[in-house]
C-alpha positions as CSV (number, residue, x, y, z in Angstrom):
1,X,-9.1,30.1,49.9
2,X,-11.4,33.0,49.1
3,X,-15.2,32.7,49.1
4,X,-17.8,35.8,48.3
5,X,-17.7,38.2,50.7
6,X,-13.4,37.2,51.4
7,X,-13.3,38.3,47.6
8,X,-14.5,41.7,48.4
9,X,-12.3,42.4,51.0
10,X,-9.2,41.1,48.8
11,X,-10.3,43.3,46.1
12,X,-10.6,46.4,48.4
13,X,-7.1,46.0,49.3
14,X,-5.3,49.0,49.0
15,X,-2.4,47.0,47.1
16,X,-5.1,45.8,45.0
17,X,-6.4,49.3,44.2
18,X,-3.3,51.0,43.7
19,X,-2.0,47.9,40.9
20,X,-5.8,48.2,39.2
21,X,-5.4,52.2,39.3
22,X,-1.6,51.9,38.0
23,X,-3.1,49.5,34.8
24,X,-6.0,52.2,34.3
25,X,-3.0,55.0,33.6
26,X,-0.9,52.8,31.7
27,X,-3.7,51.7,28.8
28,X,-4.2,55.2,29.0
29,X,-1.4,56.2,28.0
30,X,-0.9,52.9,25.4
31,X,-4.2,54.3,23.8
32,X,-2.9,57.9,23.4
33,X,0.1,55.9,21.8
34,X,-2.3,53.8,19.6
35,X,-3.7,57.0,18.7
36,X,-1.3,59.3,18.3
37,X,0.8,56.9,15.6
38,X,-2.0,55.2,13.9
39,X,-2.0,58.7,11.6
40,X,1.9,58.3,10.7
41,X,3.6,55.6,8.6
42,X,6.6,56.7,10.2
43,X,6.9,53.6,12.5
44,X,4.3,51.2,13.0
45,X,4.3,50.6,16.8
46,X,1.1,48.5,17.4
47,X,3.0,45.2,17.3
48,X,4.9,46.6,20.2
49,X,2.3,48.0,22.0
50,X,0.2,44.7,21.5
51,X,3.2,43.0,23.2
52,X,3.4,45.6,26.1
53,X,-0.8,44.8,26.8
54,X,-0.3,41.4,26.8
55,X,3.1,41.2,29.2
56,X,0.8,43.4,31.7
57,X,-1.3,40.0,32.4
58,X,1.5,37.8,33.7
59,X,2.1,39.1,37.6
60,X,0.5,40.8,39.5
61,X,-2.4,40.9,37.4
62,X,-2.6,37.2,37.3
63,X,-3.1,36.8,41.0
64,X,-6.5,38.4,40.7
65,X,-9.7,37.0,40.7
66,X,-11.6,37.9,37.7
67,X,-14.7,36.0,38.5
68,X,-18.3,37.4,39.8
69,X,-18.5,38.2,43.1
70,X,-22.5,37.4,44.9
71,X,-23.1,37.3,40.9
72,X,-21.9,41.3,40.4
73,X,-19.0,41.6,38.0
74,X,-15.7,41.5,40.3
75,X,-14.1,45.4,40.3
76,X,-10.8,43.9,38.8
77,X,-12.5,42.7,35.4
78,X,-13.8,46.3,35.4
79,X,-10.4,47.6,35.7
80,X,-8.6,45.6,33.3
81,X,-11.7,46.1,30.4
82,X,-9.8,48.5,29.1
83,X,-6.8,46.7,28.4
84,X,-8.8,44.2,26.6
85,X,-10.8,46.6,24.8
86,X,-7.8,48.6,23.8
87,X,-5.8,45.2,22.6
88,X,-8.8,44.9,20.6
89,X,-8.5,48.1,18.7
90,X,-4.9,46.8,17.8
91,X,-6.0,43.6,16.8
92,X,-9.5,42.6,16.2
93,X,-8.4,39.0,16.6
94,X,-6.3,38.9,19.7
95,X,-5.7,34.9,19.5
96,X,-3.7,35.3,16.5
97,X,-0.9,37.5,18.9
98,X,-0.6,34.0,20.8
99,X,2.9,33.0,20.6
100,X,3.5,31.2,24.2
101,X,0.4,29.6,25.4
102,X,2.0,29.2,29.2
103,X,2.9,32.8,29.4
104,X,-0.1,34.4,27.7
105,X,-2.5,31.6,30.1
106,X,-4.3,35.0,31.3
107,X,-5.4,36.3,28.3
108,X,-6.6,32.9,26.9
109,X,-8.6,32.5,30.0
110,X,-9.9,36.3,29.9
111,X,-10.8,35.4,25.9
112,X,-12.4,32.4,26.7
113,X,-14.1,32.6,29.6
114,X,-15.8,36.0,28.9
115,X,-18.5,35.9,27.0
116,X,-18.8,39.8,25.5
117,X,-14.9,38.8,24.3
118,X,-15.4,35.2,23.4
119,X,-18.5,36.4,20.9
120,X,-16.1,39.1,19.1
121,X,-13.8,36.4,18.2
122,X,-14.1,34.9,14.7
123,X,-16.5,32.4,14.4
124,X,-14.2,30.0,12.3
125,X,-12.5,28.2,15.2
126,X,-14.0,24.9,16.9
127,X,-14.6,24.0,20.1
128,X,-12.4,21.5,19.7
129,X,-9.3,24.1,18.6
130,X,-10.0,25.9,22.0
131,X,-9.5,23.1,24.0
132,X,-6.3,22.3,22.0
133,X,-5.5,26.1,22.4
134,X,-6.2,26.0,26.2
135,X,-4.4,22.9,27.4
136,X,-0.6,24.2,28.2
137,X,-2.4,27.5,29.6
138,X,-4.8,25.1,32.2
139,X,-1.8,23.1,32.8
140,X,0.5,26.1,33.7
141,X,-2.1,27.9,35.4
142,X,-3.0,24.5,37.8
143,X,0.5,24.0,38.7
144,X,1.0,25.7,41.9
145,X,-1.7,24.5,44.2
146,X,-0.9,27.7,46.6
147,X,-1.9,30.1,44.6
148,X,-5.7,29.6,44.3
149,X,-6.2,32.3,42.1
150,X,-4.4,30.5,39.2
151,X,-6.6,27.6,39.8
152,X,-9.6,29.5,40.1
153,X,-8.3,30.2,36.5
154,X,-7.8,27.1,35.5
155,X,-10.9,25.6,36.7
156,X,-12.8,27.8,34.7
157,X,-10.8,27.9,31.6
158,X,-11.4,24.2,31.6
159,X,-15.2,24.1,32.1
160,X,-15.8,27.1,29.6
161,X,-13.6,25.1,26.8
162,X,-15.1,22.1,27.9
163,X,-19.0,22.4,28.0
164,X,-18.5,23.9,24.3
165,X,-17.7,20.6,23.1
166,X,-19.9,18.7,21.1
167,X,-21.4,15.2,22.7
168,X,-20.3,12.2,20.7
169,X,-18.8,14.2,17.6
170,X,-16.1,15.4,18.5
171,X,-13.5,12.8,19.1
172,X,-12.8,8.9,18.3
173,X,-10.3,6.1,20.2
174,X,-8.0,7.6,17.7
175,X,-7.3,11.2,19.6
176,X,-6.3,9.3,22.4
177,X,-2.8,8.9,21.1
178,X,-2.2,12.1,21.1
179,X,-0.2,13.5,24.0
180,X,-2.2,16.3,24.8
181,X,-5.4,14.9,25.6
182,X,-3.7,12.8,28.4
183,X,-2.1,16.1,29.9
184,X,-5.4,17.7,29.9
185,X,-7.1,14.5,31.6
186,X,-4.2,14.6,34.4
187,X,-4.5,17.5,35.2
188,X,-8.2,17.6,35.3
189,X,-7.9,14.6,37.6
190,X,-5.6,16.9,40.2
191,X,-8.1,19.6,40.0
192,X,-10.9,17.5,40.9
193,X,-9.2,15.1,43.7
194,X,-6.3,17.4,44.6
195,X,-7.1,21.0,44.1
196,X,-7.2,23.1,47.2
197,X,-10.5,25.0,45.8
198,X,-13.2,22.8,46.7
199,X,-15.7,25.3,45.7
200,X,-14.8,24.7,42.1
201,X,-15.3,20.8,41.9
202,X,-18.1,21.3,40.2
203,X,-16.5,22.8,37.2
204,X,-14.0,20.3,37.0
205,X,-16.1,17.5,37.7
206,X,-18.4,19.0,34.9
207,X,-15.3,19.7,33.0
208,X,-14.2,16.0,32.7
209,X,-18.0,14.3,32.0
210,X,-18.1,16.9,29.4
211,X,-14.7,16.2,27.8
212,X,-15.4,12.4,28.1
213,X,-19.2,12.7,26.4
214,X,-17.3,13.8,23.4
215,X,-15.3,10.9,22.3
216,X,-18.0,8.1,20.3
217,X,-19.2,5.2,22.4
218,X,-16.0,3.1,21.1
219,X,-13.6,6.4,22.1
220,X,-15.5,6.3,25.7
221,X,-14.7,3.1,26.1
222,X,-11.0,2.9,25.3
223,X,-10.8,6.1,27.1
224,X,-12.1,3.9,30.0
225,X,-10.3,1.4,29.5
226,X,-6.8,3.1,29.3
227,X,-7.8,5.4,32.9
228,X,-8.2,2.0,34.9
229,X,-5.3,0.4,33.6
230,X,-3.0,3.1,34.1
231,X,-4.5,4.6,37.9
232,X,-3.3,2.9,41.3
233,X,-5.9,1.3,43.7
234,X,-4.1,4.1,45.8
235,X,-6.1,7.0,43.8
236,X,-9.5,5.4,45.6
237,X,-11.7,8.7,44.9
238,X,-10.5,9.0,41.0
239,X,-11.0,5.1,40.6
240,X,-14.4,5.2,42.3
241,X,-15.5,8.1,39.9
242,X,-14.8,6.0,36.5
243,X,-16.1,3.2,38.0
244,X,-19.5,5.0,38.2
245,X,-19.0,6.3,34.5
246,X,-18.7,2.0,33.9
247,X,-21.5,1.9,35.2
248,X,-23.1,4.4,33.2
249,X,-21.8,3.6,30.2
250,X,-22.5,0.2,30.7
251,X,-26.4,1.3,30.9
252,X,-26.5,3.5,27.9
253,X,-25.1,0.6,25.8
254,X,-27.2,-2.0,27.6
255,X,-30.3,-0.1,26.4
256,X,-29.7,1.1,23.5
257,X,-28.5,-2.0,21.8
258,X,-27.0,0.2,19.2
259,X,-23.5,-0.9,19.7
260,X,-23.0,-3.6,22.5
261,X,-19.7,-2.9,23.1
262,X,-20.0,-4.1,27.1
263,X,-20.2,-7.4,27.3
264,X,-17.6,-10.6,27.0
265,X,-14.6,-9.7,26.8
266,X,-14.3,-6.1,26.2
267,X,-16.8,-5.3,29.5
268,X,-14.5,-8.2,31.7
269,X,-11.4,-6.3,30.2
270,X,-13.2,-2.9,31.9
271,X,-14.0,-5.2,34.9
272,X,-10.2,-6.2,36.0
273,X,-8.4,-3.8,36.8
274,X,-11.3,-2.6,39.2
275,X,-11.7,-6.2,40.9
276,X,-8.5,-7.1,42.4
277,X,-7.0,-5.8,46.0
278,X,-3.7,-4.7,45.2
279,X,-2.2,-6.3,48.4
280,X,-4.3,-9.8,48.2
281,X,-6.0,-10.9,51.2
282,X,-3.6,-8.1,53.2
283,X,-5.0,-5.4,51.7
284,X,-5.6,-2.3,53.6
285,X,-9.6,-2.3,53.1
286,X,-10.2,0.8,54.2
287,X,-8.2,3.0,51.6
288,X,-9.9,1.4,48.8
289,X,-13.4,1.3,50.3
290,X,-15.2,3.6,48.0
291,X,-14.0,2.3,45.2
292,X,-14.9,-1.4,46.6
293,X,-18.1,0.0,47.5
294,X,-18.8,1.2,44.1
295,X,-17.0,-2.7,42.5
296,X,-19.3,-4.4,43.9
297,X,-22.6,-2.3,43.3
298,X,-21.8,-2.2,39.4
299,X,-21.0,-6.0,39.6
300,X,-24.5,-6.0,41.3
301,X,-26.0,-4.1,38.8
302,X,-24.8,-5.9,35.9
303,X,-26.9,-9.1,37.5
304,X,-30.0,-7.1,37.9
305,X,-29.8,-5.7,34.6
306,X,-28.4,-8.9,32.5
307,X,-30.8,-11.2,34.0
308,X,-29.3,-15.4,33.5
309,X,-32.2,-16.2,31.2
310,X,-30.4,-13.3,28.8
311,X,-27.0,-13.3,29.7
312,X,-26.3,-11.2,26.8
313,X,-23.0,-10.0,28.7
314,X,-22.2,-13.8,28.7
315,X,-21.3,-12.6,32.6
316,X,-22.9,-15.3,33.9
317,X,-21.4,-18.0,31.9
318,X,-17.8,-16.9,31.0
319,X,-17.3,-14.4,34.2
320,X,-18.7,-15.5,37.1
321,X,-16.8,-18.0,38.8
322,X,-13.2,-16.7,37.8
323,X,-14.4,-13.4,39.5
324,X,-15.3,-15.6,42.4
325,X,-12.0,-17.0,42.7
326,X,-9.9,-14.0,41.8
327,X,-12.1,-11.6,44.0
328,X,-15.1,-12.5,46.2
329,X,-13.0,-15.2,48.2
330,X,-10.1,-13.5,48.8
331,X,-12.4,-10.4,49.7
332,X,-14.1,-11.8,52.0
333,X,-11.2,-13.3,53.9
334,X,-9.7,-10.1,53.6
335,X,-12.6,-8.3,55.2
336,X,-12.9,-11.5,58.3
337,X,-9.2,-10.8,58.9
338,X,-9.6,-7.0,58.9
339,X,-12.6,-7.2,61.5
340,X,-10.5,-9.8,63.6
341,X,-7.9,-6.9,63.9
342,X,-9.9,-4.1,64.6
343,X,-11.5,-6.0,67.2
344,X,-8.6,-7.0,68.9
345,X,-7.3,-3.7,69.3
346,X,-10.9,-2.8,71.0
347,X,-10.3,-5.3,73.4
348,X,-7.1,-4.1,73.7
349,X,-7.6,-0.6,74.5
350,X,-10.7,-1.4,76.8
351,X,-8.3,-3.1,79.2
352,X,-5.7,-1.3,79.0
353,X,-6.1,1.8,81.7
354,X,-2.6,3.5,81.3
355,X,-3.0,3.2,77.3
356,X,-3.2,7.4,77.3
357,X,-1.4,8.7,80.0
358,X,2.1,6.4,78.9
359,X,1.7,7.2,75.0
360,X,1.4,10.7,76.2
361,X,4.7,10.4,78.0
362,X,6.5,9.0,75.5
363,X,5.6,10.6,72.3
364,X,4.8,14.6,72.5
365,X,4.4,16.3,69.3
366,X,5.2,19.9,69.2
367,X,3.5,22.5,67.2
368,X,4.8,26.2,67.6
369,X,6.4,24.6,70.3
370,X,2.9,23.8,72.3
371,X,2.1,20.0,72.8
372,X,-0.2,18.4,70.2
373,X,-2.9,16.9,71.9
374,X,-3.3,13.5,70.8
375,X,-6.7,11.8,70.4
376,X,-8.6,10.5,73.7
377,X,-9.1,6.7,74.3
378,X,-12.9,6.9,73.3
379,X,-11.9,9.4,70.3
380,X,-9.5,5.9,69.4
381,X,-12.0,3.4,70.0
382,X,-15.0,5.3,67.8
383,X,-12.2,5.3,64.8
384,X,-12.0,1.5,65.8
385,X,-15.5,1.0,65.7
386,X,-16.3,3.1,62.6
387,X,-13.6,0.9,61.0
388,X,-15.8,-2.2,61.3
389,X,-19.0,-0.8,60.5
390,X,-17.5,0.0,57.1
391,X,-16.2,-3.8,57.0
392,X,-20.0,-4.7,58.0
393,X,-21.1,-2.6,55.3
394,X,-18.6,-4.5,52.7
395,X,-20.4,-7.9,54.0
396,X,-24.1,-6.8,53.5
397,X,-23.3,-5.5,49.7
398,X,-21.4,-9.0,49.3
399,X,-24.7,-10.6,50.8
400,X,-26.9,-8.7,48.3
401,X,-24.7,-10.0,45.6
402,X,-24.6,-13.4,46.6
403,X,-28.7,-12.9,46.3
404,X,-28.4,-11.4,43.1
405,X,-26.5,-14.2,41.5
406,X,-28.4,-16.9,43.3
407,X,-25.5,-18.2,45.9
408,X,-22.9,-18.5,43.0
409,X,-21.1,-15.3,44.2
């Protein structure tokens, strides 16, 4: 992963340099070209010369980092202006020379993502025909989680084409059969959870609110609604995240009262999928404890907010004690049964003295042929113990909630 000042020192490469000087002397020579044959009718060579520009942006030049460096433009954007301004002067709309959206990913993200380009484009297309435009290219260009600079690519393709969105107006429940949309939220969901550059979660993260602000309140919701049914309780971080945009949602419409789309059954359709342990009472608690976490604080929230005198959710009524059956019961056994465990194997590595020194003899891990040390008794026994703080901390938010709804939960 490169960060600021590891940037600099990529770019000084002298394998860097020599690839950005080799470029510089071949739009050079492509503009002496352009040049010398826009004054004959003889042959008209700018459609091949537009194809040669545009082949020069697949490798190397994709492997570069094009983004600001301490905020100062990066020395390989400098280089490769030319090429752009040149392609330009062939075409003074670049976009309609598109004809593979995978292999051409570069120069969409340099179009888009630049603002001095982006403005010369024509000011006819909509935000929402970028994104259309951009999806294979973000898709090709996240694939290989090695190369970072092709995600670094993607991750800003998808925040640029994202943000330009319009909130609520641009999409209804309707888009959401169309193929394309759900390739763009998959992968944004690997960039944000998977992506080896951390440093650009916040564009994705951004990325995805922005894309999801622009469906309607009803497209939100089905969109929603469709992510929960169709993710694993083993995705924990992407489940926890739309379970706080429930929660948000579930405000907005609460409030304004404009469409009240959250409550019966539509808001206990929303609440299903996201209370239930996959496993029953043998679920492994502690690879679904954020999301848990996060459950029970929206089903919390809902009391506070929904007080029983309104009940305009009808969650009180209609909700509450088949989610005490289906969930709260089994949790809490769940959780007793967990803690019994965890304590037990305390107890059992207190007392047992030769615990380390036989594991170590029977099982040695080798690394580049070295021994890989394995974690000391007291490194064991704080996992242990931080296990069942977080099973303490699932029985203080149940405790709150039993509160909230008055000993019913």
């Amino acid at each position: 992963m490169f960060l600021g000042t590891d940037l600099l020192v990529f770019n000084h490469d002298q394998r860097v340099f020599h690839l950005l000087k080799l470029i510089q002397f071949t739009v050079d020579f492509f503009s002496q070209l352009r040049d010398y044959f826009s004054t004959t009718t003889v042959i008209d060579v700018l459609p091949i010369l537009t194809k040669y520009l545009i082949s020069l942006l697949q490798e190397p030049l994709s492997s570069l980092s094009y983004e600001p460096i301490n905020s100062k433009e990066s020395s390989s954007l400098t280089s490769i202006r030319p090429l752009l301004d040149c392609l330009f002067t062939l075409n003074p709309n670049p976009i309609l020379l598109i004809n593979n959206k995978e292999q051409q990913s570069v120069l969409i993200y340099l179009l888009l993502t630049k603002n001095d380009y982006f403005a010369l484009l024509p000011c006819v297309y909509s935000p929402c025909f970028y994104l259309f435009l951009s999806i294979p290219s973000i898709q090709h260009l996240s694939n290989d989680h090695q190369r970072v600079m092709l995600t670094e690519k993607a991750c800003v393709l998808v925040s640029n084409v994202c943000s330009r969105l319009k909130p609520n107006k641009e999409f209804d429940q309707t888009i959401l059969d169309n193929d394309q949309i759900h390739i763009l939220i998959d992968t944004l969901k690997l960039l944000m959870v998977q992506s080896p550059a951390r440093q650009y979660a916040p564009l994705t993260t951004g990325a995805y609110r922005s894309l999801f602000r622009a469906f309607d309140p009803l497209g939100r919701y089905h969109f929603l609604r469709q992510q929960l049914a169709k993710t694993p309780c083993a995705e924990n971080s992407y489940r926890t995240f739309l379970c706080h945009l429930v929660k948000d949602e579930f405000l907005y419409d609460y409030r304004s009262s404009s469409n009240e789309i959250y409550k019966g059954t539509s808001l206990f359709q929303l609440l299903d999928p996201l209370c239930r342990l996959p496993n029953g009472v043998e679920s492994n608690l502690l690879e679904i404890y954020d999301c848990l976490c996060s459950t029970l604080n929206l089903i919390r929230f809902i009391g506070l907010i929904d007080k029983r005198n309104v009940n305009r959710t009808l969650f009180w009524t209609e909700r509450l004690n088949h989610l005490n059956e289906t969930f709260m019961k089994p949790l809490r056994k769940s959780i007793d049964l967990a803690r019994a465990h965890y304590k037990l194997e305390i107890k059992t590595k207190k007392e047992d003295k030769t615990q380390q020194q036989q594991q170590q003899m029977d099982s040695e891990i080798l690394v580049d042929n070295k021994p890989l040390s394995m974690p000391s008794k007291q490194e064991q026994l704080e996992v242990l113990h931080s296990a069942i703080t977080q099973f303490d901390i699932l029985d203080c938010i149940l405790s709150s909630l039993s509160d909230t709804f008055g000993g019913e939960l």
